[in-house]
N, C-alpha and C positions, 0 to 999 in steps of 0.2 A: 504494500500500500504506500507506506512513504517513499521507495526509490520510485516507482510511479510519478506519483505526484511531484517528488523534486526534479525528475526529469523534463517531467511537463510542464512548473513551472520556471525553469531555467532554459528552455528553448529557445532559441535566437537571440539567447542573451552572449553568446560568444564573441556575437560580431556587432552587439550594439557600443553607441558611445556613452560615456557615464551620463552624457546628455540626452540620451533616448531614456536610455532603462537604467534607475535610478536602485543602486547594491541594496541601499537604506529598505527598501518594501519585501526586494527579494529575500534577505535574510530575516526578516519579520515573519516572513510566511514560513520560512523554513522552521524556523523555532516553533510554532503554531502547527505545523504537520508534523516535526519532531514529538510534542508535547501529547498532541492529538494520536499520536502512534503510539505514547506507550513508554516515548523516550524520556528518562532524568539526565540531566546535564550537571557535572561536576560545577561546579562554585569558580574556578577560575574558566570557563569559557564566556562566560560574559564579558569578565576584560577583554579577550580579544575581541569575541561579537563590537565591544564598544569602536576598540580601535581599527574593524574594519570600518564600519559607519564614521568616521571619523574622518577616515584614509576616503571616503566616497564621498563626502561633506568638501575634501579639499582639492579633491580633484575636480570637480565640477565647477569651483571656481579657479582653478589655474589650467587645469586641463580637460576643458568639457569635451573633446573630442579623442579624447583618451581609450580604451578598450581594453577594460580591466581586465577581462577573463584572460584574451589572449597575452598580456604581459603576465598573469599566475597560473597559466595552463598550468605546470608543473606543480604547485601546489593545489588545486583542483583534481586533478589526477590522483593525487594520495589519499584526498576526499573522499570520492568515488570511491575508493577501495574498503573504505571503513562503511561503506552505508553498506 
């Protein structure tokens, strides 16, 4: 159910710019079908959750045309592995 859903809702997000599709919603939703599934989340993944939304807050004002997945393919990749 939730690789499903996260795949469906991260679709064509590879190739959007931080100015199309904004990290800030998609990882909102994720925590939300994580929770919705079943999933508890250790105590420090929120600081990162924080300082991705942070890292997407800054880029859209210095680089709205940026395309985050493809510059953390390789961290997305390790992702994927755990879901």
């Amino acid at each position: 159910m939730f690789k499903g859903k996260f795949h469906e809702l991260y679709a064509g997000f590879d190739s959007a710019t931080v100015a199309q599709v904004r990290l800030t919603g998609k990882m909102m939703q994720t925590i939300k079908f994580g929770v919705h599934s079943g999933m508890t989340f250790e105590k420090g993944i929120f600081a990162i959750i924080r300082s991705l939304l942070y890292l997407d807050g800054m880029l859209l004002r210095c680089k709205p045309d940026a395309v985050l997945p493809r510059d953390m393919r390789c961290l997305i990749n390790e992702f994927e592995k755990l879901v």
